[in-house]
C-alpha positions as CSV (number, residue, x, y, z in Angstrom):
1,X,135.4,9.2,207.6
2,X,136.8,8.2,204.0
3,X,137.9,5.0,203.7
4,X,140.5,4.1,201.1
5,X,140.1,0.5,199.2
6,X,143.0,-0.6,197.6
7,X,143.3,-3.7,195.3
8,X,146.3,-6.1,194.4
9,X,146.1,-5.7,190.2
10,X,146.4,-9.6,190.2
11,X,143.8,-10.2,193.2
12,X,141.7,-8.1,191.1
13,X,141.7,-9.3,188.2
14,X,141.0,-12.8,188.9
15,X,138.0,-12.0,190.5
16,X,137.1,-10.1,187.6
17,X,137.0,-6.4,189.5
18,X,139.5,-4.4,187.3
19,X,138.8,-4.4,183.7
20,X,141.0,-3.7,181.0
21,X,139.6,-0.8,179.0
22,X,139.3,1.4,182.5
23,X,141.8,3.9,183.4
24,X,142.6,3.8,187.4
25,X,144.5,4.9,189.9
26,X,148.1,2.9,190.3
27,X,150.5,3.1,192.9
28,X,154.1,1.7,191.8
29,X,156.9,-0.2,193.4
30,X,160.1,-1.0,191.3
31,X,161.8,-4.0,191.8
32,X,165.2,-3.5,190.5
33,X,165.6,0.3,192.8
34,X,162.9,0.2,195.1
35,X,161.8,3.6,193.7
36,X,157.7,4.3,194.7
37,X,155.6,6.1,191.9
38,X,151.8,6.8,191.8
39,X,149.7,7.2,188.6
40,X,146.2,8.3,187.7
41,X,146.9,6.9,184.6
42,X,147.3,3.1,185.0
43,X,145.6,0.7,183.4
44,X,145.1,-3.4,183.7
45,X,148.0,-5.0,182.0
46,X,150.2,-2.2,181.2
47,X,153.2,-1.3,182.7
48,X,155.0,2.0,183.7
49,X,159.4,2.8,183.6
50,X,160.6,4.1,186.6
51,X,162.2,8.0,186.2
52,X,165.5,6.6,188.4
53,X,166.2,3.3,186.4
54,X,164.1,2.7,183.8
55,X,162.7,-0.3,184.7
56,X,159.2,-1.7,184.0
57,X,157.2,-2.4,186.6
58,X,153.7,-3.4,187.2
59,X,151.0,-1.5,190.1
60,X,151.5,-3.1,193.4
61,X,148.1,-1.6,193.7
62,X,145.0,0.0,191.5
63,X,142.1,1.6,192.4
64,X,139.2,3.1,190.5
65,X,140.0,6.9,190.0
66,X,138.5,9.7,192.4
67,X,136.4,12.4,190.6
68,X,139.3,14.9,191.1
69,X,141.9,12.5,189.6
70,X,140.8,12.6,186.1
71,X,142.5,15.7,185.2
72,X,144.9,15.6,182.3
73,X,147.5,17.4,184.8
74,X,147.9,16.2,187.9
75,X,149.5,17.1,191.6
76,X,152.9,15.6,189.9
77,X,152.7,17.1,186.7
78,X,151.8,15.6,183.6
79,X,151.6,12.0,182.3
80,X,154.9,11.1,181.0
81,X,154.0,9.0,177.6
82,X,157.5,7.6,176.7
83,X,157.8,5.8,180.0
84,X,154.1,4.1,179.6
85,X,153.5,1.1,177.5
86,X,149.3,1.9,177.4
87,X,150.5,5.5,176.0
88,X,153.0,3.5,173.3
89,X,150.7,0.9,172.1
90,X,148.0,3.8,171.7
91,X,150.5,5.9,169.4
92,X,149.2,8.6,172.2
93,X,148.8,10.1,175.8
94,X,146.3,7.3,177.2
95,X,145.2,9.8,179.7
96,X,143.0,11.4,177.5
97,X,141.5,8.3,176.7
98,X,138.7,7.9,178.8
């Protein structure tokens, strides 16, 4: 039996769980749509745009990554850079980061 933990970002980091220089595993809600998202490249802090609206929003929910997640391309294609603001203050795709 796996289980799956899943962390609030904020819960997290308060207690100190997430840190910042760690790629994870994100899942995303948007607020202004309601359009869901998921991400194996999220990171503590930084937020993603939303492919229907193009609004920011921050995880609902990070994980640390699985070792099958860490692949440049992933089961939805490849880390879109211009709609991540860890990818834009790097000047580059933050998946390849780590």
């Amino acid at each position: 039996v796996v289980c799956k933990i899943s962390v609030n970002a904020h819960q997290a980091n308060q207690q100190g769980a997430l840190v910042a220089d760690k790629r994870y595993f994100g899942v995303f809600r948007c607020n202004k749509c309601s359009g869901k998202w998921e991400s194996a490249s999220c990171w503590l802090g930084f937020k993603q745009q939303c492919n229907c609206c193009g609004q920011w929003s921050e995880p609902s929910h990070m994980r640390p990554l699985r070792a099958s997640e860490y692949t440049v391309i992933g089961k939805h294609g490849i880390h879109v850079v211009d709609k991540c603001q860890k990818c834009q203050s790097l000047g580059r795709d933050c998946s390849r980061n780590d």
